[in-house]
N, C-alpha and C positions, 0 to 999 in steps of 0.2 A: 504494500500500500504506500500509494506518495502522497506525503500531506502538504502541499504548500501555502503557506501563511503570508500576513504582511504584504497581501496586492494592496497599491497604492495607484495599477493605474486606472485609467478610465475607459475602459474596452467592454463593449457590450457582452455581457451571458446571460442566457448559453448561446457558446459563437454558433455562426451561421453553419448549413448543412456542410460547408463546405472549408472545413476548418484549417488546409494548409494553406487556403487561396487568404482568409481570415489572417492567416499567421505571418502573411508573406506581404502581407498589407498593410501590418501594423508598422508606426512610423522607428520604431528599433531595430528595422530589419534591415534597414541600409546600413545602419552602424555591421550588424552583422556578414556583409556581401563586404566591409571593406575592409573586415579583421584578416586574418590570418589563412593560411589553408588548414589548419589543424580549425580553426572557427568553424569557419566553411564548413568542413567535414562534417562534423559535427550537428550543426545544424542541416546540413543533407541529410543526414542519417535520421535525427531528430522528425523532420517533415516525413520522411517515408515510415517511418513508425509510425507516427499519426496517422498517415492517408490510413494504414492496412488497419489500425483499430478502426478507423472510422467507417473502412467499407465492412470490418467485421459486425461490427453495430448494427450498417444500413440492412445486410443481411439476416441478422437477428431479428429483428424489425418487419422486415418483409416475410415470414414465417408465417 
């Protein structure tokens, strides 16, 4: 289980159906496209996990 605490910012929930498009549009995302390649990575990896929970969800869902 992941608890994260202390959100402070202003982003609507629950994000839209479509939450890498959501994630990739939030205004911190440019900070992250200008980090590092270990960043980068990470945050690639980070998006392709979400997509596959989310289509795991959509699938749940549509049962």
């Amino acid at each position: 289980m992941v608890l994260v605490g202390g959100c402070v910012s202003p982003q609507q929930f629950p994000p839209p159906s479509d939450s890498v498009t959501f994630l990739t549009r939030d205004y911190r995302f440019e900070d992250v496209m200008k980090s590092n390649d270990n960043v980068k990575g990470w945050a690639r990896d980070t998006l392709d996990v979400v997509n596959e929970l989310q289509y795991q969800l959509e699938v749940e869902k549509n049962k």
